[in-house]
N, C-alpha and C positions, 0 to 999 in steps of 0.2 A: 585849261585842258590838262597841263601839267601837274596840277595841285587835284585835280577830280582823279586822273591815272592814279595818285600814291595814296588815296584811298582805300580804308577796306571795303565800305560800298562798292565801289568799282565793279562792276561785271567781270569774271573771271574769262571769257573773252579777249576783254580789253588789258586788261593785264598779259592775258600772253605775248600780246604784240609791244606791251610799253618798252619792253629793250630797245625795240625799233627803233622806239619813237624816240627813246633818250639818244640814239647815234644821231639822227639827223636835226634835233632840234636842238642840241646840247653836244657838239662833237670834242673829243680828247683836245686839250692846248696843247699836248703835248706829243700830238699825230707824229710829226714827222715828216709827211709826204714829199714824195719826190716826184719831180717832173720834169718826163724829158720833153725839153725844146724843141719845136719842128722840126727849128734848122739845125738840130743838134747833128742831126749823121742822118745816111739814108739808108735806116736800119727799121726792119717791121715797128720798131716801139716808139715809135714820132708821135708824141704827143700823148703819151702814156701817162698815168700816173700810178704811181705805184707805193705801197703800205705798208706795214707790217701788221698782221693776222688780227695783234690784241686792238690792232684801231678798225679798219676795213677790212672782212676778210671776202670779200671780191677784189679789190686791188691787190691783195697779198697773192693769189692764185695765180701763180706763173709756167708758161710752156718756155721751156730753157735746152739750149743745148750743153750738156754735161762736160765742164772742164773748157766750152768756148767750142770743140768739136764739132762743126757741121754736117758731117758728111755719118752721124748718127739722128736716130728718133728722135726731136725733144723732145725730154722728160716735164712730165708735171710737178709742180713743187708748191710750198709755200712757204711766204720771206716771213722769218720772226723777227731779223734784225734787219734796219740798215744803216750803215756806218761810211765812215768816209777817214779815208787814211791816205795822209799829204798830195790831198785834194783829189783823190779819184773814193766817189762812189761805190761801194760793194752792197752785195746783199749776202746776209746771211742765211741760207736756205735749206728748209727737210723735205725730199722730194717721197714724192707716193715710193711704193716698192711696186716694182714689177710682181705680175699675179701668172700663177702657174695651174691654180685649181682648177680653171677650165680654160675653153680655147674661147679667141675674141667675138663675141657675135660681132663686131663690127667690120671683122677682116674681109669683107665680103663687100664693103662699100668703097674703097680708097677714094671717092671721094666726097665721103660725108667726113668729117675732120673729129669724129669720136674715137677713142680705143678705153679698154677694160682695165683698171689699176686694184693694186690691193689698197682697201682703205687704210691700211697702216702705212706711217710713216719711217723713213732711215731712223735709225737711233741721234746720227750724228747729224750737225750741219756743216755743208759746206757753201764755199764762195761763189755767188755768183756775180759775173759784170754785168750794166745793164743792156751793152751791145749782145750779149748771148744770150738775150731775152727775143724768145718767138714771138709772143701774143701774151693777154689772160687767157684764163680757158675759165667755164661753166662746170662745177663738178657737182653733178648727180649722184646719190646713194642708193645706187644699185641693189645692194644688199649690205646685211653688216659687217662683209668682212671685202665687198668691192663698190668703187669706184667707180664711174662714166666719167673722163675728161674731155670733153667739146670744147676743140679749140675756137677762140674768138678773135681768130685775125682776122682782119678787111683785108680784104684781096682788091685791086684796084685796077681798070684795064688801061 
């Protein structure tokens, strides 16, 4: 199948999707992934895995509280790095920017877990812990210049 995909016969179809097909049949040695343990803390991200963008970028897609700060929105983001400096964990993360150009359609549901981001990214990155990590989130392309982020935390009774 691999050797038919790098064909120029190949159906142009099937070529769109070969990127796909090379992440999951052929993944980077040199991913990275991290994984937090169950019993690691009894924080939303038990049992999480999480990426950096150029390997997974569904793993990479993080809802985070900004600076560890709870008692703000998390923010959406996504990790390009992660690193580990004398043995703690970080992520290096660009979060979406807050969008101003129109009002939320979603402000209307508080509890459907969507809100409206610009699809541009901060310039800069900063640090995140994996403890200040909410969920992944699902981000939608709304338009070309916004965002839908659907957060993807299991709520548990």
């Amino acid at each position: 199948l691999k050797y038919w995909l790098n064909q120029p016969s190949c159906p142009p179809v099937f070529r769109e999707v070969k990127s796909l097909f090379d992440r999951f049949v052929s993944p980077s040695i040199n991913a990275n992934p991290i994984s937090v343990p169950k019993d690691h803390s009894p924080t939303p991200q038990q049992g999480s895995v999480y990426t950096r963008d150029s390997t997974h970028v569904g793993n990479s897609l993080v809802l985070y509280y900004p600076g560890g700060i709870r008692n703000v929105q998390p923010t959406p983001g996504i990790i390009k790095y992660i690193f580990e400096t004398k043995g703690v964990v970080g992520f290096a993360v660009r979060r979406h920017l807050p969008q101003y150009s129109r009002p939320d359609p979603f402000r209307h549901y508080p509890h459907f877990p969507a809100r409206l981001y610009s699809s541009a990214l901060a310039d800069h990155l900063e640090t995140v812990m994996p403890e200040w990590v909410v969920s992944h989130f699902a981000r939608w392309n709304f338009s070309t210049q916004h965002i839908v982020a659907v957060s993807l935390c299991q709520v548990r009774s």
